[in-house]
N, C-alpha and C positions, 0 to 999 in steps of 0.2 A: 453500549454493546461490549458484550465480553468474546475476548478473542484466545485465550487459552487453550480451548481446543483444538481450533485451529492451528495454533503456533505448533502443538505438539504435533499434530497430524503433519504437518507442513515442515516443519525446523527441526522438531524433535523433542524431547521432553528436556533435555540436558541444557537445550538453549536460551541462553537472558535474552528476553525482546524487550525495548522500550520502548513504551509509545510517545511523541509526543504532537499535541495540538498547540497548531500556532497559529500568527495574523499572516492574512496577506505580506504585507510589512517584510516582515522574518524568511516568510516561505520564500520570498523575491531575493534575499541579503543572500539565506543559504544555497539557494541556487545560482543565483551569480557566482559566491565564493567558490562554491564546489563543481558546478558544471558550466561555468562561465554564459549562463541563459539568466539574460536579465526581465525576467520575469518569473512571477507566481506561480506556483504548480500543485495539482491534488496532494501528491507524495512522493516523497522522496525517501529510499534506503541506502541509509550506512552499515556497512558492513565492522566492525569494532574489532574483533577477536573471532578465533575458528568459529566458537559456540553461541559469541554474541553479536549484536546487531541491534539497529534502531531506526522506527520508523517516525518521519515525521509527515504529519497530516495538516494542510490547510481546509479545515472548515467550509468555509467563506469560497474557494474557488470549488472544492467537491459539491455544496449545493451548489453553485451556479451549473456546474459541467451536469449534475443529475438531471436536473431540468432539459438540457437539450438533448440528454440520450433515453426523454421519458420516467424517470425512475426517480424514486423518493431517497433522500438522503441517506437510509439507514442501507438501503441495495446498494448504492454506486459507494458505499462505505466499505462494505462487508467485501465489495469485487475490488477496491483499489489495496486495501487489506492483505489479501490473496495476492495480487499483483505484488505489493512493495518485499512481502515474504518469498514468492520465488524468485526477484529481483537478489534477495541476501540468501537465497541457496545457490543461487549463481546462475539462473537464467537470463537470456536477453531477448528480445521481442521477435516471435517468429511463430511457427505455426506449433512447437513445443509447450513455449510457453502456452499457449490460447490453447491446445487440448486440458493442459493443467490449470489454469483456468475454469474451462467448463467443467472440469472434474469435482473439485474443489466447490465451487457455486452449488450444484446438483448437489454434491454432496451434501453440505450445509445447507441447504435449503435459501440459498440467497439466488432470486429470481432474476436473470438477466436475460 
């Protein structure tokens, strides 16, 4: 899945995103390191510099989490995506985020 347009829609054109895909394993190390939660999580966003930022993605728990909220990997991909990107523009979980969110979804065509 290609997330480019997204990013620009979302972060901007100016912005470095990096993606990265990891294990359970790793997803577990950098969440303990960085949010002191000693477990595995869909995604996580680091923030780098004003214009950059970096998402990192567990696989392995995204499909398992897709399964209990109905939806095929490549949906609860495309919405955790969205999610980790207004995470690094600097939202935090509330009914803001979740309009942007469904805005963003709709938009893109990713089904939630």
């Amino acid at each position: 899945m290609r997330f480019e347009k997204l990013k620009n829609d979302i972060l901007g054109k100016q912005y470095s995103l990096s993606i990265a895909y990891v294990s359970e394993k790793k997803s577990r190390e950098i969440n303990k390191k960085y949010r002191k939660k000693n477990k595995a999580t869909n995604v996580l966003s680091f923030s780098l510099r004003k214009n950059e930022g970096e998402l990192v993605l567990c696989p392995a728990v995204i499909k398992r989490e897709a399964k209990i909220f109905s939806k095929n990997f490549r949906q609860f991909l495309g919405f955790l995506v969205i999610h980790g990107m207004l995470h690094l523009k600097g939202l935090t979980h509330g009914s803001k985020m979740e309009k942007l969110e469904n805005f963003y979804c709709k938009k893109f065509k990713i089904n939630l």
